[in-house]
C-alpha positions, 0 to 999 in steps of 0.5 A: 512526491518525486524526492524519496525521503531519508530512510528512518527520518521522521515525518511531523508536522507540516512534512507529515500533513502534506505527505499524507495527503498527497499519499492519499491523493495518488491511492485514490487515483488508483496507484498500490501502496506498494508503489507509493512506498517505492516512490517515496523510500519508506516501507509499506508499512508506513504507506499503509499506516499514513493511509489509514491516519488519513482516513482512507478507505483501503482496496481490497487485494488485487493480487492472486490470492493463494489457493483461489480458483485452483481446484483439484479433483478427487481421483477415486483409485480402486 
């Protein structure tokens, strides 16, 4: 999967199938949807969108969430 693919083409039949499981493929082996995107030239969207056709059970975020573990403490003036 090394060749990007040409922005906007479409992806059918034997092109999709093998595009498909190879994305499946490198996902469960641990690489984000974001870099798979970035490898083959098509959005995140369109990783996500070929994942979830091929059956694949998605991760949950790894990221930092926004808000999580930030606590403020109430100050008590007067």
């Amino acid at each position: 999967m090394a060749e990007t693919l040409k922005k906007g083409s479409r992806v059918t039949g034997a092109a999709r199938e093998k595009l498909s499981a190879d994305l499946k493929k490198k996902y469960e082996q641990g690489q984000s949807i974001r870099a798979l995107a970035q490898q083959t030239g098509r959005s995140y969207g369109f990783v996500h969108r070929m994942l979830t056709e091929s059956g694949v059970q998605l991760r949950g975020r790894g990221g930092a969430t926004r808000g999580k573990g930030k606590t403020k403490t109430a100050t008590n003036k007067g």
